[in-house]
C-alpha positions as CSV (number, residue, x, y, z in Angstrom):
1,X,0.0,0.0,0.0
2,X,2.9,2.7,0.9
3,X,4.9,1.6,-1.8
4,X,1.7,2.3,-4.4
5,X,1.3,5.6,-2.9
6,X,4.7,6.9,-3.0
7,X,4.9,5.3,-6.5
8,X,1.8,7.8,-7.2
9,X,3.1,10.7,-5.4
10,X,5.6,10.4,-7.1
11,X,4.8,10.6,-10.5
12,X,2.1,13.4,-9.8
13,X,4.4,15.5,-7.3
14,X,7.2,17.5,-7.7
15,X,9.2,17.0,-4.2
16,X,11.8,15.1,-4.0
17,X,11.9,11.1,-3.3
18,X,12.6,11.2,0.8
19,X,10.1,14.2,1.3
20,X,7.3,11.9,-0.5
21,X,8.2,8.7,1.6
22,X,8.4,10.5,5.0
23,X,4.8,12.5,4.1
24,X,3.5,8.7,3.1
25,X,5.3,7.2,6.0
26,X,4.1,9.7,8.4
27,X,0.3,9.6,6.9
28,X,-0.1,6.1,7.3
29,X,1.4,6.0,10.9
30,X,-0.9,8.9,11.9
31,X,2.4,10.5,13.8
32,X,2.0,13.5,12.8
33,X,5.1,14.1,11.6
34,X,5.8,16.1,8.1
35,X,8.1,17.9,6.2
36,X,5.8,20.5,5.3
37,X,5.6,19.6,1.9
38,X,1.5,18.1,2.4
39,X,0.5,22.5,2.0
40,X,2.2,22.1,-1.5
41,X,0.6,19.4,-2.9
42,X,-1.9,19.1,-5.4
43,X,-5.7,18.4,-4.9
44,X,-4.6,14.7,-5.8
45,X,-1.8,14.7,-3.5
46,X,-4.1,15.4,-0.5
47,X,-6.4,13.0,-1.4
48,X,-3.9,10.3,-1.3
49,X,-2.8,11.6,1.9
50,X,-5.7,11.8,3.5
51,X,-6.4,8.3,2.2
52,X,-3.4,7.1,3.6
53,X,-4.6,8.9,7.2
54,X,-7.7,7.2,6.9
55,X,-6.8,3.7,6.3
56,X,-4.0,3.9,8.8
57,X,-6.4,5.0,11.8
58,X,-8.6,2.1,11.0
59,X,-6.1,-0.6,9.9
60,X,-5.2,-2.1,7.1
61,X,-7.3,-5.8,7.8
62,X,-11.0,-3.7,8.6
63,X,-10.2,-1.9,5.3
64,X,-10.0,-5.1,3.4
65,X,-12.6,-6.2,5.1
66,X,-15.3,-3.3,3.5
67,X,-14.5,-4.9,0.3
68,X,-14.8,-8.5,0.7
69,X,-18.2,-9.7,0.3
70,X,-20.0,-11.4,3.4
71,X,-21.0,-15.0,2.8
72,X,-24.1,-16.2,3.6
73,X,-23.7,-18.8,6.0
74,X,-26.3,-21.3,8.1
75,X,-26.0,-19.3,11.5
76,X,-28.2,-22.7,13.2
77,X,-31.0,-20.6,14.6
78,X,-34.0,-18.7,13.5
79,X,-36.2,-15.8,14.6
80,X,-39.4,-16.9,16.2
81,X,-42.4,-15.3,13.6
82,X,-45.5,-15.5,15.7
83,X,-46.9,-12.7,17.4
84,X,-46.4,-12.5,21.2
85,X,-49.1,-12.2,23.3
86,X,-50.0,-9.4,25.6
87,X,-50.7,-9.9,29.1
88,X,-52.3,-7.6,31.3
89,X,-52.3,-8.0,35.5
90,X,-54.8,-6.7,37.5
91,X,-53.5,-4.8,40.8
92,X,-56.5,-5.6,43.4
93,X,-56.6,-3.8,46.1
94,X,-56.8,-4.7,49.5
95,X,-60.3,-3.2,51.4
96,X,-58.8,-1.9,55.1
């Protein structure tokens, strides 16, 4: 994934090589950290960033895991369908 992004920032930025991979590095860790190259960027450039922010604050597994389709699977149980019925007590009270 970092490796596709600073390929990408690459070839749409014009920073040098180490600035890109500590901005990446840095995004994906969500440390904060920068070079103050992420003002200079382009509209595409912060995107990627912000992708990269994103899917590092949430993992890498959950994100797979939005794009794999859940099976359907026998869970061994079913809902009841039948109405439930109502009961009503009666309070009686007690004649002193």
């Amino acid at each position: 994934m970092l490796f596709f992004a600073v390929l990408f920032l690459t070839a749409t930025e014009e920073h040098p090589l180490i600035a890109i991979i500590v901005e990446v590095a840095s995004a994906f860790g969500t440390t904060g950290l920068s070079l103050g190259i992420t003002a200079s960027l382009t509209t595409v450039g912060k995107l990627m960033i912000a992708l990269l922010m994103f899917i590092g604050r949430i993992g890498m597994l959950y994100t797979l895991m939005l794009f794999v389709p859940k099976e359907t699977r026998d869970i061994g149980y079913e809902y009841p369908s039948e109405r439930l019925l109502s009961v009503k007590f009666l309070i009686i009270k007690k004649s002193s």
